[in-house]
N, C-alpha and C positions, 0 to 999 in steps of 0.2 A: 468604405473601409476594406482592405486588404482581407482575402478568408484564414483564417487560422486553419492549418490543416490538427487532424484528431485521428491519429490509427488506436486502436481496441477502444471499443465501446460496449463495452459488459461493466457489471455490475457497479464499480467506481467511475468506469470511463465515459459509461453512457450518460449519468448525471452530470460529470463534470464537463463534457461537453455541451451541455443543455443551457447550463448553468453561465457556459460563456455565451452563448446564443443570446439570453435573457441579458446579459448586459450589453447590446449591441454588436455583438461578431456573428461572421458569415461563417458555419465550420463547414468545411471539406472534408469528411469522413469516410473512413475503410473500418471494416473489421474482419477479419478472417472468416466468423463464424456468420456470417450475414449483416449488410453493412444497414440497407433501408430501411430494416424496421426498429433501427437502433440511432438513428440519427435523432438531434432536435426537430423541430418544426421549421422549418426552412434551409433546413442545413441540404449539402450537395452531398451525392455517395457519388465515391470514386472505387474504381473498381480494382485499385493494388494500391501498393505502398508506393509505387515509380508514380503513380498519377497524383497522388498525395504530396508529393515530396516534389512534382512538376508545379505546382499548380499555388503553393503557399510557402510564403518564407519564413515563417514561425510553425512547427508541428510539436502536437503535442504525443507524449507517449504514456498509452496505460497498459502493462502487457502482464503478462503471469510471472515469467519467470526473466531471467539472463541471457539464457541462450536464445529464446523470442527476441528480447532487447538487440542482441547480436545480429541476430540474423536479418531483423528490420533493418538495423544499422547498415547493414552489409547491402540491402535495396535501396537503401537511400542513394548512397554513394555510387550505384552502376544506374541510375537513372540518366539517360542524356537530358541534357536541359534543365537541371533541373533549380529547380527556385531557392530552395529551402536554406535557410542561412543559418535560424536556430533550432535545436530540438531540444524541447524542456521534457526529460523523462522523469515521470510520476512513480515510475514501477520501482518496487523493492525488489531489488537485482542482489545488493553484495557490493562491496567495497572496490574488489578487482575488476568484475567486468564492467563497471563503469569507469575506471579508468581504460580498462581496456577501449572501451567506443569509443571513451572523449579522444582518445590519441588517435584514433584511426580515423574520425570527423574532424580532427582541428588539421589533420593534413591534407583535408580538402577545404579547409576556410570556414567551417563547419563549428559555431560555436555548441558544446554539451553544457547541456544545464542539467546536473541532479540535484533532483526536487522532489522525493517520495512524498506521500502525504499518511495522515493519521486520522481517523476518526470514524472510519467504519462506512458502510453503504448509508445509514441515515445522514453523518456530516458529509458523504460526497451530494444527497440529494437536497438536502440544507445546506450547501456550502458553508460549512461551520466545519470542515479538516483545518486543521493544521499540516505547514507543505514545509520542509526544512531543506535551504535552499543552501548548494556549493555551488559557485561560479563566480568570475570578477565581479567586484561590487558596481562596478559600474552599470554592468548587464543586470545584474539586479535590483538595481535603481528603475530602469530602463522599465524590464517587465514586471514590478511589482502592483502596480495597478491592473495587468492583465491577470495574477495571481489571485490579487483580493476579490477576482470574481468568482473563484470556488474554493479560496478555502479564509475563513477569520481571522486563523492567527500566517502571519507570513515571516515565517524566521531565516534570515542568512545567519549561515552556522558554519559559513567559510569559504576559502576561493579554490579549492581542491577538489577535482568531484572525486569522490567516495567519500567524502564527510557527510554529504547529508545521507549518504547508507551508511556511515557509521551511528549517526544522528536516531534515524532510522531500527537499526539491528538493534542497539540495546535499549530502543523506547518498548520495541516489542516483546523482546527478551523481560524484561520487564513485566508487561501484560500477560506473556503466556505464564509466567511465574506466580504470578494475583490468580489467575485462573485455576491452573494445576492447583496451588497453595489452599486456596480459599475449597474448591472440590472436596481435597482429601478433609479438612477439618468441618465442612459442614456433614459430610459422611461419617465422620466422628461424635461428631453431635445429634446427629440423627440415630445411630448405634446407642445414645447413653440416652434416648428419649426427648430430645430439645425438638420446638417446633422450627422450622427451616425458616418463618417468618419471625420468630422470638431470636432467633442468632443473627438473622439480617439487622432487625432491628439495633440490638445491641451491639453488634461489632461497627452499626455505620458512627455510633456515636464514641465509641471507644479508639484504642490505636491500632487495633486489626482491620480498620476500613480502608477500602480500598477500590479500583474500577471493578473489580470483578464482584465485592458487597454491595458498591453502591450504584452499579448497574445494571453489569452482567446477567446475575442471579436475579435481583428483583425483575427483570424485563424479560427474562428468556430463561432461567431455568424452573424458577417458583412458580411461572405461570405456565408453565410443559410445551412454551411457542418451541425454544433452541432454535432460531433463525435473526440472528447476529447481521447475518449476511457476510463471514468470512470463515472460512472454509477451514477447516484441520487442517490440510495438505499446507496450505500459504502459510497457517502458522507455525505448522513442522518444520517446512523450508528455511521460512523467516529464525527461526530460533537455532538452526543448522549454521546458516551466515554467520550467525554473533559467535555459536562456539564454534567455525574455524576462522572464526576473526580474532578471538581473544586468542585461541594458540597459534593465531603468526604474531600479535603484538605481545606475547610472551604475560600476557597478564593477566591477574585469577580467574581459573574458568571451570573449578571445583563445580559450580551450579549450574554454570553455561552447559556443561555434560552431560548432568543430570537432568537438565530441562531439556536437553537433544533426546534423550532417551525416552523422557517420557512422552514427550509430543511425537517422537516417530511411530513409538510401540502404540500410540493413540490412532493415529493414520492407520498403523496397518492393520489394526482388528476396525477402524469404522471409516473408511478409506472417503468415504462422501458424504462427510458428517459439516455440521455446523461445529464452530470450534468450541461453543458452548457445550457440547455434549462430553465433552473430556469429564462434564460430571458423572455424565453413564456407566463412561468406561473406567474411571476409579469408583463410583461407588455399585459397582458389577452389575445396574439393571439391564 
């Protein structure tokens, strides 16, 4: 079997490469911040993105931000020789610059596939993410079974890429909203004397339930872990896309601005926080 090339292997990417490993693939892996002792068991370290993108004609992408995305982009393409026919990008980038890639890869023959995924460091090491996929259906056909090795559910949600960052932007917008939301009113409750496990309790059964009662909180704040395994910063950024996503599609983003505000103002007083801790920072410990 041909190797699947894998650039970034940190905290989503190193499982999700593992996890293709475990269903029969040879990965070829780079990571910037050290590639060897993040690879699978068997897997090859390559020592750039040009030997990556030499060496495998499906690569996968898990990177931080866009401009990462870009600028991988941009080594694929001045690699001579090089193999690489698809890149399926996992990262939450934003709308535009992956249209931006796919257009600067599809004029070198270069299919893009965005493919962000959802579910946090425990569903990238249980392949139980959900991965929301834009690209021709056909190509989605094609590598759906390579998908169903790291994440459960596999949704095509269009043939445009920046739809699965649209897909993406406001599933998160969303969660940092459950998160923020659920903070301020269990601080609330804590303020009037309720126990934090009598409000879990009862909001999981009521209509105030939601991932941040019926996880978040029980798993990482009630028990003082806050190790999510996803960062403020990603989800500041993350919720920054949706609100200047909703004001170029001109559509309500009253919340979208308010959830920008308060996830940045969360970054910048706990800059290396878990993004569970947004309880800290509304309820001022």
């Amino acid at each position: 079997m041909a190797a699947l090339g894998f650039i970034g292997l940190g905290q989503m990417g190193g499982p999700m490469a593992a996890n293709l490993a475990k269903g029969g693939n040879t990965i070829l892996g780079f990571d910037a911040a050290g590639t060897q002792s993040r690879l699978p068991p068997g897997g090859e370290a390559a020592g750039s993105v040009a030997k990556v993108a030499a060496g495998a004609e499906t690569l996968f992408l898990s990177l931080p931000d866009g401009k990462v995305s870009e600028s991988v982009g941009l080594e694929i393409l001045s690699t001579p020789g090089r193999r690489v026919r698809t890149v399926i990008d996992t990262s939450t980038i934003g709308h535009v610059q992956a249209g931006k890639i796919a257009g600067r890869l599809a004029e070198a023959g270069i299919a893009y596939v965005d493919a962000p995924v959802s579910g946090g460091v425990r569903g990238a090491v249980g392949a139980t993410l959900a991965i929301m996929v834009a690209c021709p259906k056909p190509l989605f056909d094609t590598l759906k079974p390579t998908l169903g090795l790291v994440a459960k559910n596999v949704f095509h949600v269009g043939e445009t890429p920046g739809q699965g960052q649209a897909m993406k932007m406001l599933n998160n917008f969303l969660s940092g909203i459950a998160m923020a939301a659920t903070s301020e009113a269990v601080s609330f409750g804590l303020a009037r004397g309720l126990r934090m496990d009598t409000m879990l309790e009862v909001l999981n059964v009521s209509t105030g339930q939601n991932t941040a009662t019926s996880d978040k909180f029980p798993r990482q704040v009630a028990t003082g872990t806050f190790a999510a395994g996803f960062a403020t910063r990603l989800m500041a950024k993350d919720v920054r896309l949706y609100r200047d996503g909703v004001h170029e599609t001109g559509t309500a983003h009253a919340l979208g601005d308010l959830a920008a505000e308060i996830w940045s103002n969360c970054e910048a007083a706990m800059p290396d926080s878990d993004f569970t801790e947004i309880f800290k920072f509304t309820s001022g410990d």
